[in-house]
C-alpha positions in Angstrom: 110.4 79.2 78.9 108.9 75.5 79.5 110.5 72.8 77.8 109.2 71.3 74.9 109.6 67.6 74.7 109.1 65.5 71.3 105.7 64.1 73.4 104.6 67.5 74.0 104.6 68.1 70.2 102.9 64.9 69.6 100.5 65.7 72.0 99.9 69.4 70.8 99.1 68.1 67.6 96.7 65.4 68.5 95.0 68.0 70.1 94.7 70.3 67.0 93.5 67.6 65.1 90.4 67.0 67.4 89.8 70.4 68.1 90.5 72.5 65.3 89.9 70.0 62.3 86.1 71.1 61.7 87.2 74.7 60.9 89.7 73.7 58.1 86.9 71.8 56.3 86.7 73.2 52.5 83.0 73.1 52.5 80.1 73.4 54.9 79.2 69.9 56.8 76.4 68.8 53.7 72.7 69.2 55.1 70.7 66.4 56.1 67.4 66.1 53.2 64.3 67.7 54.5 62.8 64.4 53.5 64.4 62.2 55.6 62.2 59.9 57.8 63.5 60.7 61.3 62.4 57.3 62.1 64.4 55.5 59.4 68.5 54.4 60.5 70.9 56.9 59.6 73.8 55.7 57.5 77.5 56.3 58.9 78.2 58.8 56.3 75.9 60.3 54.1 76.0 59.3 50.5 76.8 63.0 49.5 79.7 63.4 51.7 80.6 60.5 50.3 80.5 61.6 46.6 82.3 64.7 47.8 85.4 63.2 49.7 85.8 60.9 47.3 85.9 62.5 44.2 89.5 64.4 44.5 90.8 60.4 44.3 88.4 58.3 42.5 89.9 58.8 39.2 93.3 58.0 40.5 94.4 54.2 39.7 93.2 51.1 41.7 96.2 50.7 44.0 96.9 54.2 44.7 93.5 54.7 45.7 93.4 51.6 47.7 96.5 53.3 49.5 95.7 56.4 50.2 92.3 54.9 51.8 94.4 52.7 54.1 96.8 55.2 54.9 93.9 58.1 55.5 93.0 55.9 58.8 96.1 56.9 60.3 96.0 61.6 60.4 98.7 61.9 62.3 101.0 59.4 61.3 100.6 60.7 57.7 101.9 64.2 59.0 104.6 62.7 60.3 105.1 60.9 57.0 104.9 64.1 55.5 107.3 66.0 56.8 109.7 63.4 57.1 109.1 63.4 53.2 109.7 67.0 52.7 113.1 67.1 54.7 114.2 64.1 52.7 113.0 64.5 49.2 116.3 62.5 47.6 116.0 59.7 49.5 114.1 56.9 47.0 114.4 53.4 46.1 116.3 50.9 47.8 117.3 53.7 50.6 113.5 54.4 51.0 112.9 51.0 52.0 115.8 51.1 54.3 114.4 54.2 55.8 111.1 52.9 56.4 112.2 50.1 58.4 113.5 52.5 60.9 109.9 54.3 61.0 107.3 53.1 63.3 104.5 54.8 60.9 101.8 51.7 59.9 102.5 50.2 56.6 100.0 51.8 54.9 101.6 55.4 55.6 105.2 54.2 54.9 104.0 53.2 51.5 102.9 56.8 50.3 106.4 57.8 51.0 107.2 56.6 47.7 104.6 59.0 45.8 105.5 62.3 47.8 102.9 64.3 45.7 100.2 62.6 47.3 101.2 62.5 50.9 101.8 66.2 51.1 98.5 66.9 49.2 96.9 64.6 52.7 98.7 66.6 54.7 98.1 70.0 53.3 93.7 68.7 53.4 93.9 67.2 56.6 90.2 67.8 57.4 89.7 65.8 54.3 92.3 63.1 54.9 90.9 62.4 58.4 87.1 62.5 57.2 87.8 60.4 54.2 89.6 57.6 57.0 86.6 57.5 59.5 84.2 57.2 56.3 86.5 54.3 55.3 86.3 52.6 58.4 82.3 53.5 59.2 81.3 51.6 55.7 84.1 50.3 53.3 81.6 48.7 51.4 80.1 52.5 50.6 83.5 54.1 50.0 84.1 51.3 47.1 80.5 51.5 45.7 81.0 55.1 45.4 84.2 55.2 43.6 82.8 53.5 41.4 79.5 55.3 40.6 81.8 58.0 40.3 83.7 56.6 37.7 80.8 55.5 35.6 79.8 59.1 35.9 83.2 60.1 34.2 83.2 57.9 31.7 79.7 59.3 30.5 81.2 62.8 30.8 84.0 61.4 27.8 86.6 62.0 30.9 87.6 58.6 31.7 89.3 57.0 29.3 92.6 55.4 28.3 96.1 57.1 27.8 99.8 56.3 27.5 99.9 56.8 31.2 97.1 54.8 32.3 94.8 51.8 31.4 91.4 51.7 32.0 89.0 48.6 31.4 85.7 47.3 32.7 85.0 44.0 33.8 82.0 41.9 35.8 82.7 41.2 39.1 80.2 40.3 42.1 77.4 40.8 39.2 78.2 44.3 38.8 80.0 46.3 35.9 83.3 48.0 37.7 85.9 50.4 36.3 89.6 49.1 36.4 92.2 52.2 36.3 95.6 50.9 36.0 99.1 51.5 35.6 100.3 50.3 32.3 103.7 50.0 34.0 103.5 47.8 36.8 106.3 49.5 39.0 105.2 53.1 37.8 102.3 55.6 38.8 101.2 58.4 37.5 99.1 60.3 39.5 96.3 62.5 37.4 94.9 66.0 37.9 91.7 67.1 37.4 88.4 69.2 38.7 86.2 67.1 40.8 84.0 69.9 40.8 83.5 69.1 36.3 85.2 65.8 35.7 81.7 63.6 36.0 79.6 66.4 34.5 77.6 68.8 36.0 78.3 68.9 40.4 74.3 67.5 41.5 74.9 68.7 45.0 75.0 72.6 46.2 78.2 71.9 48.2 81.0 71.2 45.7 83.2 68.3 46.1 86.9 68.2 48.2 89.5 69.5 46.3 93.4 68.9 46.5 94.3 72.7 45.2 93.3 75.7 46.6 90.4 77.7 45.0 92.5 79.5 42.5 94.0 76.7 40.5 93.7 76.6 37.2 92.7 73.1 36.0 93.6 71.4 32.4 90.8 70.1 30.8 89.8 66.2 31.7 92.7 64.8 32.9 96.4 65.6 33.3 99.5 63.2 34.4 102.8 64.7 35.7 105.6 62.5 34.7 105.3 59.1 36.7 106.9 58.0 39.7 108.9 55.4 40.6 107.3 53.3 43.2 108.9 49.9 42.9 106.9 47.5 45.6 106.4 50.6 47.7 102.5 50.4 46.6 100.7 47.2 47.5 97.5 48.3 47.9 94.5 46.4 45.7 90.8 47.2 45.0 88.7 44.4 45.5 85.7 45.7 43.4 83.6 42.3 43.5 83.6 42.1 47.1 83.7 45.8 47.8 86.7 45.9 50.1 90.5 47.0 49.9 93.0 43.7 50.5 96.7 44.0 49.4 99.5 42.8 47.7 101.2 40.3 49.3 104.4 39.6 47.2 104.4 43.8 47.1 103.7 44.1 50.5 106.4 41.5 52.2 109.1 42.9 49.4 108.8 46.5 50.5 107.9 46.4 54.4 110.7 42.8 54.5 107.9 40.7 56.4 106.6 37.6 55.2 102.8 38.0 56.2 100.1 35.8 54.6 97.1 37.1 55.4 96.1 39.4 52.6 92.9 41.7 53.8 93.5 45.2 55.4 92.8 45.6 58.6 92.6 49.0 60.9 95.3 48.7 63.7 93.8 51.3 66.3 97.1 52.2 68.0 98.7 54.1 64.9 95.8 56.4 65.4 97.8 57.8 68.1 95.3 59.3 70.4 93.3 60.5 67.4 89.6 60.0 68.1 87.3 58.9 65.6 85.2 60.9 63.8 81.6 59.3 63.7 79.7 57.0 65.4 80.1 53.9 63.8 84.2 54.4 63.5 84.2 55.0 67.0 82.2 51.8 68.2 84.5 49.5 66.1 87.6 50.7 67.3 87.3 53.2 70.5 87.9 49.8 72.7 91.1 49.5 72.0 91.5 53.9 71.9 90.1 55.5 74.3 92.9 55.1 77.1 95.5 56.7 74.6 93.0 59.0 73.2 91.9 60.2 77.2 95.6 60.0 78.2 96.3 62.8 75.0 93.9 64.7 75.9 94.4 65.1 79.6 98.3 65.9 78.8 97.4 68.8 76.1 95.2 69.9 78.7 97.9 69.7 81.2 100.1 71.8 79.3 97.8 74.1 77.1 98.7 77.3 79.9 102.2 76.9 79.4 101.9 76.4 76.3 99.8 80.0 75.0 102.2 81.3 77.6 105.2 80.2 75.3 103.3 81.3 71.9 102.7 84.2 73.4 106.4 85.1 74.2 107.4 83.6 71.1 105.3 86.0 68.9 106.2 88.4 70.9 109.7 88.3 69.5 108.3 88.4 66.2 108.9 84.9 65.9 106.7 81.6 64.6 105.4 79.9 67.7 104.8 76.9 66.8 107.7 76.4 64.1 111.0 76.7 66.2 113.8 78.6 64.1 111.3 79.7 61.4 113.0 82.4 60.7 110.6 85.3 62.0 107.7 84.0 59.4 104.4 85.1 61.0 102.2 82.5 60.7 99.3 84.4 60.0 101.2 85.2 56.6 100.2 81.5 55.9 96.9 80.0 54.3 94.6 77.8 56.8 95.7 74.9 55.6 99.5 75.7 56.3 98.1 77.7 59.8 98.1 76.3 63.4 97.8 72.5 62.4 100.6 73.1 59.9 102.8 74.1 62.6 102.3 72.0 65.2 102.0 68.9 62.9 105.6 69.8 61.7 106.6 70.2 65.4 104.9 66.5 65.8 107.6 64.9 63.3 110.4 67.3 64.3 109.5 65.8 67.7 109.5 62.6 66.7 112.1 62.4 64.6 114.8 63.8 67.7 114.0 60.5 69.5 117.2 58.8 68.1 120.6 60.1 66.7 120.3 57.9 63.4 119.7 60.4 60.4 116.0 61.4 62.0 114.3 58.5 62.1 112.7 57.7 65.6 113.3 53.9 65.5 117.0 53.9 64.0 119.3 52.1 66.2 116.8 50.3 68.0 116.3 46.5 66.4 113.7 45.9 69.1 111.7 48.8 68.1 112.4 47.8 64.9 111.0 44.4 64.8 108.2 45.9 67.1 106.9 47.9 64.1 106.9 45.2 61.9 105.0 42.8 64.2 102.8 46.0 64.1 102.2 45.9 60.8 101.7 42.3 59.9 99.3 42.0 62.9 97.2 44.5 61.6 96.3 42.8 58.2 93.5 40.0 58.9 92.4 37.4 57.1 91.7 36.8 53.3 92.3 35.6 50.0 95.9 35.8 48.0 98.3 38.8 47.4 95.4 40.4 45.3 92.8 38.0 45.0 89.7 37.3 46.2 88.4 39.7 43.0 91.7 41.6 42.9 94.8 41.6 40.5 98.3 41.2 40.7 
């Protein structure tokens, strides 16, 4: 049986994600309008795939949403993240932060660690997660101008509207009217549930929107908060409406990721995408110059592999045992739904790959300061330039 090394898994998985992503997708790819001018410029992502990635999140609060946007550039990292989540659900707090200095993942993933809820429900859509990051990176300013039509839309519907576990205001900034959803504790969130599919009235596309839950759940009218969680500085993400881009935290940021950047707008670093390709046209022309060596070197090792791999899925199913999920138990993973299928296994075999890199609790950077300083140069290199820890239009 070949061996399977921890870049093998990486590898395996970065292949699923740019082969088999398009078949997990919840809805058809939306039609283009039999109107459109063949002659006018197509925009990176059209405005009703827009509406419909964005509306599982657009009624979540500012910084969460300006999180999970950041951290939605990154697929594989946030499987990683994930799973690394799942094996350690007690660890929170202080020994969160110490564990996420030993993690290599970008900032923006590390941060979700601290709201488990919404990093498995990225990992469990991943063909949303990674469409919702290319959109994010083809046209921010479209992503924030379409949270917030969808929020006006919910507030006409009576759904958005303030409760013990969230404040929501509106204020004038960069001449328009935007919707502020807050925390009305600083250090808590609580992260709301609702149907995208009824929350801003009546659907006006024939595709429904993304959904976090599978097509059986049962919704709760408007919207409904767990109890909150914990985050500390963990989040530091901001929403700057006026300006119609994400920047961040600063004093949030440097507390929870122990840096002392300055700089206070996002900026995409291209090598956390880990051999990831972008996933339209636009995405791809901003940042394929600094990918496409990693990306081509990923591909040519899956492809290098791929025989001895099916050769070693094949054996291993032959035994009645999970392929792709080593000591599973003898769980056929057919048993599973699509979403927990053939990305689910070989994502988990990703961080189990990654995580056997070092002897330090599971965490691929423990013991190494170099590496650990390495991901923290990482990190701050990858925010540009910008205002203060939330402004330019943001809030502290």
């Amino acid at each position: 049986m070949p061996t399977r090394t921890p870049s093998t898994y990486r590898v395996i998985t970065a292949a699923l994600l740019v082969g088999l992503v398009p078949a997990w997708a919840q809805q058809p790819p939306a039609a283009a309008p039999a109107s459109a001018s063949a002659a006018a410029p197509a925009a990176a992502v059209s405005q009703q795939e827009l509406d419909q990635l964005l509306a599982p999140i657009a009624l979540y609060p500012d910084a969460l949403v300006a999180q999970i946007l950041m951290a939605s550039t990154y697929p594989l990292e946030v499987v990683e993240a994930a799973r690394w989540s799942k094996a350690n659900p007690k660890v929170t707090g202080k020994a969160l932060e110490d564990a996420m200095q030993k993690q290599t993942w970008d900032p923006a993933v590390k941060a979700l660690t601290a709201v488990p809820q919404v990093l498995g429900h990225m990992n469990e859509n991943l063909a949303w997660t990674q469409k919702l990051g290319d959109a994010f990176l083809a046209d921010q300013k479209a992503v924030m101008k379409t949270v917030q039509t969808l929020r006006a839309k919910a507030q006409a519907a009576g759904n958005l509207k303030s409760t013990p576990e969230q404040t929501v205001k509106t204020e004038q900034q960069g001449g328009q009217t935007v919707y502020i959803i807050e925390s009305p504790k600083t250090e808590v969130v609580y992260v709301p549930t609702y149907n995208p599919a009824t929350v801003y009235g009546t659907w006006w596309y024939p595709y429904p929107p993304y959904s976090m839950y599978p097509p059986a759940y049962v919704y709760p009218p408007g919207l409904a908060f767990a109890t909150g969680v914990v985050v500390g500085a963990a989040i530091w993400g901001n929403c700057n409406w006026g300006g119609n881009e994400i920047n961040i935290n600063r004093t949030n940021y440097n507390n929870f990721n122990r840096t002392n950047i300055q700089n206070t707008n996002f900026q995409h670093n291209a090598a956390s995408r880990k051999g990831v390709p972008y996933g339209n046209q636009a995405a791809a022309q901003k940042y394929n110059r600094g990918g496409d060596a990693k990306a081509a070197q990923s591909r040519e090792q899956y492809r290098g592999r791929e025989q001895a791999s099916a050769a070693t899925q094949g054996a291993d199913r032959a035994g009645g045992r999970d392929a792709a999920s080593p000591g599973a138990g003898g769980r056929d993973a057919a048993s599973r739904s699509p979403s927990a299928g053939s990305m689910d296994s070989g994502s988990r075999s990703a961080s189990s790959g990654s995580r056997s890199g070092s002897g330090s609790g599971g965490f691929s950077g423990a013991g190494s300061g170099a590496s650990t300083q390495a991901a923290s140069s990482r990190g701050s290199a990858s925010r540009g330039g910008g205002g203060g820890g939330r402004g330019g239009g943001g809030r502290r």
